[in-house]
N, C-alpha and C positions, 0 to 999 in steps of 0.2 A: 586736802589729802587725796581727792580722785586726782587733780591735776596730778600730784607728786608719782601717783600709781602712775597714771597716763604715762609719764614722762620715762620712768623706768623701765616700763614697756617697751615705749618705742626705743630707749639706748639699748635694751636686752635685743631687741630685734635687728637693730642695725650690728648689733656688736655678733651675732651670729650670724648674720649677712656677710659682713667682712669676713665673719671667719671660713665661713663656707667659698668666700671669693679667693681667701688665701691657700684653701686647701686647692682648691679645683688650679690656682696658678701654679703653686709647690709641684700637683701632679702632671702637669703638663711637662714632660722632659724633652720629648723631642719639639719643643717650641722653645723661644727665646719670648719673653717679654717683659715687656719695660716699659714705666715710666720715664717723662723726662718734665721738667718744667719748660716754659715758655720760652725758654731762649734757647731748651737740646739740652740743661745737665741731667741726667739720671736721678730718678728719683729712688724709682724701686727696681729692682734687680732677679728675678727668679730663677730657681733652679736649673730650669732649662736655659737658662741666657748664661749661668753660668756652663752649664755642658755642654753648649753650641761655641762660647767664642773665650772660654777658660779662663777669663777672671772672676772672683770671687763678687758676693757682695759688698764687700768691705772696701776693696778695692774699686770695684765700679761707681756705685753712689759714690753724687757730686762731681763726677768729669763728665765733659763734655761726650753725647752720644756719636759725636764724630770719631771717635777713639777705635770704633767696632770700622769705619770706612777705609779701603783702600787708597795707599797714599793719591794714586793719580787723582782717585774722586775729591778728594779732599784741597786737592791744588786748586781743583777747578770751582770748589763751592759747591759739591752736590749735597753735601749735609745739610745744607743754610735751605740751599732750593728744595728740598724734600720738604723742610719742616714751614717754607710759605705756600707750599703749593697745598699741604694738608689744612693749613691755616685759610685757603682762600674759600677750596674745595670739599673743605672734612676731611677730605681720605687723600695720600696719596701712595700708589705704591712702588713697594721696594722689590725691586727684585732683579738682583746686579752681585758682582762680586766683594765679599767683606774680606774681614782680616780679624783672624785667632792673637790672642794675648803672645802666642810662643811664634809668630808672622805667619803662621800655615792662613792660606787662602780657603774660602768656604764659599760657596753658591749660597745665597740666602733667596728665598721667597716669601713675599710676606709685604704687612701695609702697614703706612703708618696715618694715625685718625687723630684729628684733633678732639680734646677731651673740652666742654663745655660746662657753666653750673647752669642751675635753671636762670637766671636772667641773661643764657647769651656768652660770658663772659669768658675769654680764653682760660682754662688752668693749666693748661700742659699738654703733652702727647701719650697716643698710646703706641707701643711699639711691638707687633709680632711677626716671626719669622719663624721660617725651617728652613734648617739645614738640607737640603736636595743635591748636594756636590758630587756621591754617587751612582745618585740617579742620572744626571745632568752627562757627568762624564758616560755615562752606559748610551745615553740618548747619543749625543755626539761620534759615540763610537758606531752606534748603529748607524745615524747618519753619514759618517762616512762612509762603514761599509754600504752603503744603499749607492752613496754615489758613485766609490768606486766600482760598485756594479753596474751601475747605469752608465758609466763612462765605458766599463769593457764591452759589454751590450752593445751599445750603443757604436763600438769602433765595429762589431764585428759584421761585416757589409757579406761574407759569401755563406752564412747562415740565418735562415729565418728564423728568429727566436721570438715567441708570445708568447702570455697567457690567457687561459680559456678558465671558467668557470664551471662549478660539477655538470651542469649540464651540458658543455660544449660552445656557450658562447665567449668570445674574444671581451679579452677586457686591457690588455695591456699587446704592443705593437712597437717591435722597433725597427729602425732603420734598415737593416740586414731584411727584415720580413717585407719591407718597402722595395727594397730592391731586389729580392727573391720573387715575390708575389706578385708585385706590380702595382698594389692596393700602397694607399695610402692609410692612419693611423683613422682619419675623419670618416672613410671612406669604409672601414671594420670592423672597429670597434664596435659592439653590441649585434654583430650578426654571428650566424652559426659556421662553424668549421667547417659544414659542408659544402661552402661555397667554394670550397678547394680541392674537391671531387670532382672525378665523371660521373656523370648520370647512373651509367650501369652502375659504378660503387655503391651512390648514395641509395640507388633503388636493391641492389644487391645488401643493404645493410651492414656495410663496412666499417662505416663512421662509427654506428655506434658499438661495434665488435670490436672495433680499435679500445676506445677509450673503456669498455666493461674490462678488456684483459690488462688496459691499463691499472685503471681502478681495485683488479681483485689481483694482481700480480707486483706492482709497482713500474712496470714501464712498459709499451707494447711497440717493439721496432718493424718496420716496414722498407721495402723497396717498391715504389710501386708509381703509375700516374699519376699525375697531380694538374691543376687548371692554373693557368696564370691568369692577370685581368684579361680580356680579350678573348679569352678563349683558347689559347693557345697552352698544347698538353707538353707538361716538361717533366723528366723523371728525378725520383727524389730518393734520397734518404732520410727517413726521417724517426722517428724517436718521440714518444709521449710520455710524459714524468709523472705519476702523480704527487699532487702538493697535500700533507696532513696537515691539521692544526695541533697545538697542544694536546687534546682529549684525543687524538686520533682519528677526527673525523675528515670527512674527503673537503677540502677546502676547495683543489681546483687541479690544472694541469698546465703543466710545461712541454710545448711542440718548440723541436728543434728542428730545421728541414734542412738538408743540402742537397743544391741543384746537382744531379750527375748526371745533365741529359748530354754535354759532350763526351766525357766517358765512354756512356754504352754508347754513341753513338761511334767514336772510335773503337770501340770494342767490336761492335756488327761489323764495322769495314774492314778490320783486322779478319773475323770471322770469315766473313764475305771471300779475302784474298785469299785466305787457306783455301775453301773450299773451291774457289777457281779453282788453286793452285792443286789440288786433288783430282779434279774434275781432269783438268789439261793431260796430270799424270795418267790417269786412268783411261781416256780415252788412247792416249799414246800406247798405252797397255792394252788395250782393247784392241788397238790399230795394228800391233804388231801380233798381236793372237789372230786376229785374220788373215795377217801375211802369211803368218806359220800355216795358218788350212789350206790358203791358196796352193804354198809349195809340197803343203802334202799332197792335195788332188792331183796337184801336177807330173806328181812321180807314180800317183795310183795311176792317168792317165797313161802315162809312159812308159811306167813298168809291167803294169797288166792290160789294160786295154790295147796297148801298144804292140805289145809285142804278140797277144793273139793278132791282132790285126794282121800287123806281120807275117805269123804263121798265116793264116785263112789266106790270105793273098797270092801265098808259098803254095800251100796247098790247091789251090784253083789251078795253078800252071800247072800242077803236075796230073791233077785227073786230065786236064785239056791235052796234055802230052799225051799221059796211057789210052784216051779214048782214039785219037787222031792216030796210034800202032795198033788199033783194036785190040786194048786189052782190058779187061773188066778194070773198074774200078771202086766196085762197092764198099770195097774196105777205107780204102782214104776216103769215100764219101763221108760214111762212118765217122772218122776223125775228125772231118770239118763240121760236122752237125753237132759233135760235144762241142767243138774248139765253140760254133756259133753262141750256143750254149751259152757257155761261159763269156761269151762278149756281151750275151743280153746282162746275165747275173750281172757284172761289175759296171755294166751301162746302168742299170738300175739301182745299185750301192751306190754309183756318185752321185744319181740323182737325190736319191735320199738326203746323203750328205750336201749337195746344195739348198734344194729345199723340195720337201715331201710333197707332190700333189693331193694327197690325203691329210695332210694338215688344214689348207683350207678347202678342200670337198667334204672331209668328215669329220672332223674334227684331231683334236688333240692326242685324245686315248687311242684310237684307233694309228694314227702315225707312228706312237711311239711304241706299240707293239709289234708294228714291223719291222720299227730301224730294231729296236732291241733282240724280236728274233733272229734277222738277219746279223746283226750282229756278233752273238753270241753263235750262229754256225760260221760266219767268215772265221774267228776267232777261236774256234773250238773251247770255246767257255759256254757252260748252263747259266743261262741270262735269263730272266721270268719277268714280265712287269706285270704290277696287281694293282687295279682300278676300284678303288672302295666310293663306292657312289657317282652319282652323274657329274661328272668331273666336267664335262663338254657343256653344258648348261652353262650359258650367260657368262663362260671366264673369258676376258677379254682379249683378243688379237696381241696386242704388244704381249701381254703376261704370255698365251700358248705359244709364241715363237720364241722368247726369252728360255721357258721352261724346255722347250724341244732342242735349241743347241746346247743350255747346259748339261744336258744329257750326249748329246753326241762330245762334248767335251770332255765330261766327266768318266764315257766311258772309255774315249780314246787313253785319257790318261791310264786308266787301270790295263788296258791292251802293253803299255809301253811298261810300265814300271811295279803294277801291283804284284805280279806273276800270280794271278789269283785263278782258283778252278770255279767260282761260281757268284752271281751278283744277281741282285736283285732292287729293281725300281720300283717303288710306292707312288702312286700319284692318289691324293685323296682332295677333298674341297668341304672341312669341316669350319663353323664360325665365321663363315664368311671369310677361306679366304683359301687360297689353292697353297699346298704341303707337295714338295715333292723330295724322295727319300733314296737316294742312290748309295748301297753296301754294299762291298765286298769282302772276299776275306783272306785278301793277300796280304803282303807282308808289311805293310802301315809304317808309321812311321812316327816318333815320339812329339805330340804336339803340343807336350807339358814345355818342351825344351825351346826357348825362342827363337835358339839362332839355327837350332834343326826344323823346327818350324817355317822359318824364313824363307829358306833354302828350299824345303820339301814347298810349299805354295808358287815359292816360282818358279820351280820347274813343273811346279803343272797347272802354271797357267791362272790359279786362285784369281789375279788382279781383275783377268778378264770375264770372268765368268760373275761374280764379286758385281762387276759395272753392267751386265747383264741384267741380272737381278734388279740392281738399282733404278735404272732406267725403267724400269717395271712397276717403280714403287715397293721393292719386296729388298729382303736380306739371303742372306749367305753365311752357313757356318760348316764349319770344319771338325769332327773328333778323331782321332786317331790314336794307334799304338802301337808297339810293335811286337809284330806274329799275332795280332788280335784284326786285321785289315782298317780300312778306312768309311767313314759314315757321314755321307754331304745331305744337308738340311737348306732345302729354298725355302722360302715362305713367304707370298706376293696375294697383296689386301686383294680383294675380287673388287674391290671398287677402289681401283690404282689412285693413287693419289699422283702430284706434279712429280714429274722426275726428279729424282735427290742427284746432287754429287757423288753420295757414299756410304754402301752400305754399310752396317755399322758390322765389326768383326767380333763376333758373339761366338764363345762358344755353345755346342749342342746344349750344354748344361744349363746355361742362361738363358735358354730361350726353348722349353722343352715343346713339344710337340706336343 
């Protein structure tokens, strides 16, 4: 009786075993598994072998498990060879292209085990799989897209393209960044970006201000120096991408570099020829604003100087005559002692106008309050110049000859054309840097208008006074309007910088005092 107990026992327990073995096979769907006997026919068939490759039970048990193989595998004997290599090995695995009941192709992964009893003896195979075909195809697809990127990459030789990791170190290196950079892949990989800085940058903290506005912005563009191997600095464009992962976090970054150091370097020699080609103008402009003074001296010489000379010389003969018939001649002395007079005044006006002894004996201030007084009485105009602060302190030679003909300039112009009754010069030295302010309040001229503009600056000379200034280190501006007069603005660093080509043509408004 205990035997018979015992023996129920154990069939109850195997027979729940099995059944818990059938349940757990039934529920497995996305797996195929199978039995086969010893020579490959199917023995048992599960639910999921039947939704992996569509035929039934009924139908599968008893055919050969080659039935699931595609035809090529089956030409060549891959079915026979799976089921001796599990036979030799235990395991062998499967994992190759199959074939559905309706001929659809499936990716299968999965092993096949040889099934043993306890003495050893073959029973048959076990057979599991999963279907992976779109997974497979998703890999493949990525995998191409990787290569075709790595192949465009990889053509693209006039951009450096890499990536860097969150912190800035190089982890990927192609070809274009080889022949951009000079580095090789061996030779970068796993060092810091800022081995492609200059010093100042990397010490100025650039690197990492690049990649922070990368990081909190998504991209941070540049123009800027860059080091090749050797040392040697090339200018770039360049572009840093941040990389997210799924969750959003900073994974890493994409540098895109291109070389444009022939560019600007064509660009500066372009620059370069303008600026001659301003330069040539301007002095040519300059060249002939001094012809124009020369021929004016010439006619002041001639017209006034001259022609008292003339008189005084006239007048000499004739007191010599009246004295030699004894007759008084106090009164024609009289005349020649104004006429004299009047030869020093206009002796002394051209002197001024060539160049003032008192510009360099006293300075600046002091010059141009006599040319200006005298001026404004040759001219019968109220001319006043007002000196705010030590203007003659430390402003340098080039600047106070520059600033003293612009003024003989500026005011000849208003002599000829402003028809003005009164003007006024500021000369001040605020910020470091000498101001000088010449108004009047003649009849101006509209400087909104360009091509009256144009017009009104060369006839009075603008270019050359403009290259004055420049050659000073300083600018030149112009306002005007009309029946409102005209308002000239110099303004020259007190510590001149290299002579420019060109001042730059600002109005007052742009650049206020």
């Amino acid at each position: 009786m205990k035997e018979d107990r015992r023996a129920r026992q154990v069939e109850a327990a195997l027979a729940a075993s099995e059944e818990q073995y059938r349940l757990i096979v039934d529920g497995a769907r996305d797996y195929a598994i199978l039995t086969t006997d010893t020579e490959g026919r199917i023995a048992t068939w599960s639910p999921g072998a039947e939704a992996v490759y569509g035929w039934t039970a009924r139908e599968a048990v008893g055919q050969d498990s080659a039935m699931t193989f595609v035809p090529e595998d089956r030409a060549v004997g891959v079915p026979r060879l799976e089921l001796e290599i599990a036979r030799r090995d235990g395991m062998a695995p499967d994992v190759r292209w199959h074939q559905r009941r309706d001929g659809a192709r499936v990716f299968i992964e999965g092993t096949t085990r040889a099934l043993r009893d306890g003495e050893g003896a073959l029973r048959g195979f076990l057979k599991v799989g999963q279907d992976v075909t779109q997974r497979r195809a998703l890999d493949e697809a990525l995998r191409a897209s990787e290569a075709r990127y790595r192949t465009l990459v990889e053509n693209v030789r006039d951009y450096a393209i890499f990536l860097l990791d969150p912190a800035g170190i190089i982890t990927e290196w192609t070809a274009g960044a080889e022949r951009v950079k000079g580095y090789t892949a061996r030779e970068v990989v796993g060092r810091h970006l800022a081995l492609f800085y200059p010093p100042e940058d990397v010490a100025a903290g650039e690197v990492e201000r690049e990649l922070a506005e990368a990081a909190a912005t998504g991209r941070a563009e540049r123009e800027a120096w860059r080091v090749r191997k050797g040392g040697e600095r090339f200018w770039v464009n360049e572009i840093a991408t941040a990389i997210r992962d799924a969750d959003g976090q900073l994974a890493g970054f994409t540098k895109i570099s291109r070389d444009l150091t022939e560019r600007r370097l064509a660009a500066e020699a372009a620059e370069q020829r303008r600026l001659a080609a301003a330069r040539d103008e301007l002095r040519r402009a300059l060249a002939a604003a001094e012809e124009a003074e020369r021929r004016r001296l010439a006619r002041e010489l001639h017209d006034q100087l001259g022609q008292h000379l003339t008189g005084f010389a006239l007048g000499l003969g004739e007191v010599r005559r009246q004295l030699a018939a004894g007759n008084p001649a106090d009164a024609r002395l009289d005349q020649l002692e104004e006429l004299a007079r009047l030869m020093t005044r206009d002796a002394r006006s051209l002197a001024l106008e060539l160049r003032p002894p008192e510009l360099d004996d006293v300075g600046l201030a002091s010059a141009l309050a006599t040319y200006v007084r005298d001026w404004g009485e040759r001219h019968g105009v109220a001319a006043e110049l007002a000196v705010l602060g030590a203007v003659d302190d430390d402003v340098p030679a080039e600047a106070g000859s520059a600033l003293y003909r612009i003024v003989q300039e500026a005011l000849t112009n208003v002599a000829r054309h402003a028809q003005a009754s009164q003007v006024s010069v500021i000369l001040e030295k605020p910020n470091g840097e000498v101001r000088l302010l010449v108004e009047d309040d003649g009849r101006g001229f509209d400087a909104d208008d360009t091509a009256v503009r144009v017009r009104a600056e060369r006839r009075l000379g603008m270019a050359g006074m403009r290259e004055r200034a420049a050659l000073a280190g300083g600018t030149l501006a112009i306002e005007s309007s009309p029946g409102a007069g005209t308002t000239l603005l110099v303004r020259i660093p007190m510590r001149a910088p290299a002579p420019r080509a060109q001042a730059a043509d600002t109005s007052i408004a742009e650049s206020p005092p």
